[in-house]
C-alpha beads as a LAMMPS data file, in Angstrom:
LAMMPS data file: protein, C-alpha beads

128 atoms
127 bonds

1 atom types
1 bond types

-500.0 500.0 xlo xhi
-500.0 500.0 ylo yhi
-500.0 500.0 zlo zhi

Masses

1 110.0

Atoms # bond

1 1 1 135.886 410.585 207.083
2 1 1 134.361 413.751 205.748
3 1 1 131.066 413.355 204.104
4 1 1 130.360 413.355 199.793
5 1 1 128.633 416.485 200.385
6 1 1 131.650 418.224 202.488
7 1 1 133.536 417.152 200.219
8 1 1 131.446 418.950 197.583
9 1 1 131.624 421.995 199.473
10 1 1 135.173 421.949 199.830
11 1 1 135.696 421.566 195.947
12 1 1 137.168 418.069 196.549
13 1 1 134.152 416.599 194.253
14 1 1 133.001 418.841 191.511
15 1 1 128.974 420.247 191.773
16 1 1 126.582 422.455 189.948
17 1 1 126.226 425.047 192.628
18 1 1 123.422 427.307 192.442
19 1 1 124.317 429.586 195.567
20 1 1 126.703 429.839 198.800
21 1 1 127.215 431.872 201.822
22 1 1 129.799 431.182 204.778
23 1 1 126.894 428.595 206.589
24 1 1 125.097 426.906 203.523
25 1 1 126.005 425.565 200.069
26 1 1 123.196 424.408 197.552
27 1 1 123.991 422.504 194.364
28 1 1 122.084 419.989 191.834
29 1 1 121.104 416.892 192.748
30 1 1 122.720 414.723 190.015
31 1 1 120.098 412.196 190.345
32 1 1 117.367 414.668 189.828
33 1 1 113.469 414.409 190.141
34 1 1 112.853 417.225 188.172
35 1 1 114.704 419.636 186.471
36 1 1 116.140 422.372 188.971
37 1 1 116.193 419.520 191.885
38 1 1 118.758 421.060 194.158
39 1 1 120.090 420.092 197.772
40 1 1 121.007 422.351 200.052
41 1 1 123.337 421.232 202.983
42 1 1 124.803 423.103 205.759
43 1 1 129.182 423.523 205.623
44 1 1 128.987 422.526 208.972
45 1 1 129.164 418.463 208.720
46 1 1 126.124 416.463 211.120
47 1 1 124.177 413.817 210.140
48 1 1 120.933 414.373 211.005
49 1 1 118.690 417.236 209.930
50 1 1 117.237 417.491 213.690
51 1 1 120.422 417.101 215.483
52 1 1 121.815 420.900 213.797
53 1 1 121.809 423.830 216.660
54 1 1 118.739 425.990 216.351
55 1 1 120.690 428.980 214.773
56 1 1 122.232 426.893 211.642
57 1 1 118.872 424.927 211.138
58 1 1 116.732 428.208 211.128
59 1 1 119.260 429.574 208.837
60 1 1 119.281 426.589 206.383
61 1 1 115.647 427.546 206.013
62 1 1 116.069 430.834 205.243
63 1 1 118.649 429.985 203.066
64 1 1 116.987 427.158 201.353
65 1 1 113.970 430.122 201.142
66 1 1 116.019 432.771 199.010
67 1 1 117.219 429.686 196.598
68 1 1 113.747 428.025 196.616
69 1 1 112.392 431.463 195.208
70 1 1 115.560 431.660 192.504
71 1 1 114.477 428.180 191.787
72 1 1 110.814 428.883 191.078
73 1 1 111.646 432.839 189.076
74 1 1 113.904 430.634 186.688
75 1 1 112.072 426.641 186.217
76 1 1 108.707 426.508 185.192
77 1 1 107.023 424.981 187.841
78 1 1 103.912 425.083 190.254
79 1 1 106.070 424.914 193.568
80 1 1 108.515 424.268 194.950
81 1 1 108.665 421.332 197.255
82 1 1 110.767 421.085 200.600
83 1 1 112.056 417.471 201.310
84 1 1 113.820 415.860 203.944
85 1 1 114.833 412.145 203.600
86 1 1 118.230 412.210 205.156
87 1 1 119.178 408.702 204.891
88 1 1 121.496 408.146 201.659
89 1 1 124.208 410.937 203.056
90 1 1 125.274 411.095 206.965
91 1 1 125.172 415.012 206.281
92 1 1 121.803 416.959 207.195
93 1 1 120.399 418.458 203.375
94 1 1 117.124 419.433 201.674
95 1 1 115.846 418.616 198.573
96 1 1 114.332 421.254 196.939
97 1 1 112.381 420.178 193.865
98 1 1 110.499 422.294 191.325
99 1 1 106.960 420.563 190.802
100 1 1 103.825 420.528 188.884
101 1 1 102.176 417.931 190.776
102 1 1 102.580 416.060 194.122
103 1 1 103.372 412.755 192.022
104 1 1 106.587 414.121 191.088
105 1 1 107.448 413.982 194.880
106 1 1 108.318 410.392 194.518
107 1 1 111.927 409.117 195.149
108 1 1 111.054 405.568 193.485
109 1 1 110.972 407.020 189.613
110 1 1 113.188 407.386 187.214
111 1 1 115.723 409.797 187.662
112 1 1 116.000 412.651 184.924
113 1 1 119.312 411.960 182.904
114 1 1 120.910 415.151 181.691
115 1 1 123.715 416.148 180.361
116 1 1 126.520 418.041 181.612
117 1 1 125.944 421.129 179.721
118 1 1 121.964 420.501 180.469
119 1 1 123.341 420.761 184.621
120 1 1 125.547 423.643 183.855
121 1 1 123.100 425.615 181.991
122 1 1 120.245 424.987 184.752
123 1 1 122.694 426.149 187.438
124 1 1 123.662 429.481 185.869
125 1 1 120.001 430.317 185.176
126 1 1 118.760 429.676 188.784
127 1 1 122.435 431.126 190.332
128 1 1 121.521 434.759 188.434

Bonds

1 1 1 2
2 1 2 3
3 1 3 4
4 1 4 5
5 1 5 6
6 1 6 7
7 1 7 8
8 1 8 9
9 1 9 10
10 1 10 11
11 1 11 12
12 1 12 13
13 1 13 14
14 1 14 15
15 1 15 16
16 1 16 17
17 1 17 18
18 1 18 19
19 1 19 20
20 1 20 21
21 1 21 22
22 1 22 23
23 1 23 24
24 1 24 25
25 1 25 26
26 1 26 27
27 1 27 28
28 1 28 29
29 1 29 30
30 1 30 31
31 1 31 32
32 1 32 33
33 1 33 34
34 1 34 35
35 1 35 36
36 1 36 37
37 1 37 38
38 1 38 39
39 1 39 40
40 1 40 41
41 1 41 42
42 1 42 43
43 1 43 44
44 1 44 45
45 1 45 46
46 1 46 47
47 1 47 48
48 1 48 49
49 1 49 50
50 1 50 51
51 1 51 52
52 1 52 53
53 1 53 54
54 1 54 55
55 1 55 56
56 1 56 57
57 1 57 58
58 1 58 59
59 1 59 60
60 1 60 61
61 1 61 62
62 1 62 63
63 1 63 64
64 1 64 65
65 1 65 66
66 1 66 67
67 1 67 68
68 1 68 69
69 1 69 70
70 1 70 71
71 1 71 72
72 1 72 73
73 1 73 74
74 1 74 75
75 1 75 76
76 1 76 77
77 1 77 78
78 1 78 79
79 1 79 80
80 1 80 81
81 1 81 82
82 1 82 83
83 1 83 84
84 1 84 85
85 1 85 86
86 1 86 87
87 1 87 88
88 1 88 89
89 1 89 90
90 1 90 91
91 1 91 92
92 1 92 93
93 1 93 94
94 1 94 95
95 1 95 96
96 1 96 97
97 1 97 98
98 1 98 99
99 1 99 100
100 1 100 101
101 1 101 102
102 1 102 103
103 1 103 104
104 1 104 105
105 1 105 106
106 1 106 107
107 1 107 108
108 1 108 109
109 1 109 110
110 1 110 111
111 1 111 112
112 1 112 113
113 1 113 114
114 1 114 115
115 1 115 116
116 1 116 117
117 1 117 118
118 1 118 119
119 1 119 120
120 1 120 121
121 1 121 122
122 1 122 123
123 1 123 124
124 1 124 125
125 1 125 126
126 1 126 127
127 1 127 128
């Protein structure tokens, strides 16, 4: 059975996506951190983050690089953090997440509750 996330990427499941090539898809987390929280999961459909061939996993960095750097132009934030948890979806994906401080690099808070139109509007600024 095809992942949540491949079935993001194949429009199955509606997402706020921020950017896509042929290899690599990134969208919103809806369960975000901070504002601008965005995953970014290869098309290609394996679990594990260290299992991916060398080619896809360097390019998922360099791909999670050019929207990392979108991210941080368009959210106000200090950096932009790079993490990889990999348990809640069988389907490799980083989290980027815009941040002012290393405490909002914790998975146990509160998750930010926006609204649709909040999502769609953050999307188009940091797709641009």
């Amino acid at each position: 059975m095809a992942s949540i996330f491949s079935r993001i990427i194949a429009g199955e499941i509606p997402s706020y996506k921020v950017a896509e090539d042929e290899n690599y898809y990134a969208f919103l987390d809806i369960n975000p951190l901070t504002k601008g929280h965005t995953l970014v999961v290869p098309k290609k459909e394996v679990d594990y983050l260290f299992d991916l061939d060398d080619e896809t996993l360097a390019g998922m960095m360099v791909f999670a690089k050019k929207v990392a750097i979108k991210i941080k132009q368009k959210i106000a934030c200090a950096r932009v953090a790079v993490v990889v948890l990999g348990m809640e979806v069988p389907h490799a994906h980083i989290h980027l997440i815009p941040i002012q401080s290393e405490n909002e690099v914790d998975f146990h808070r509160p998750k930010l509750q926006l609204a649709p139109e909040e999502f769609k509007k953050i999307a188009a600024e940091i797709a641009e």
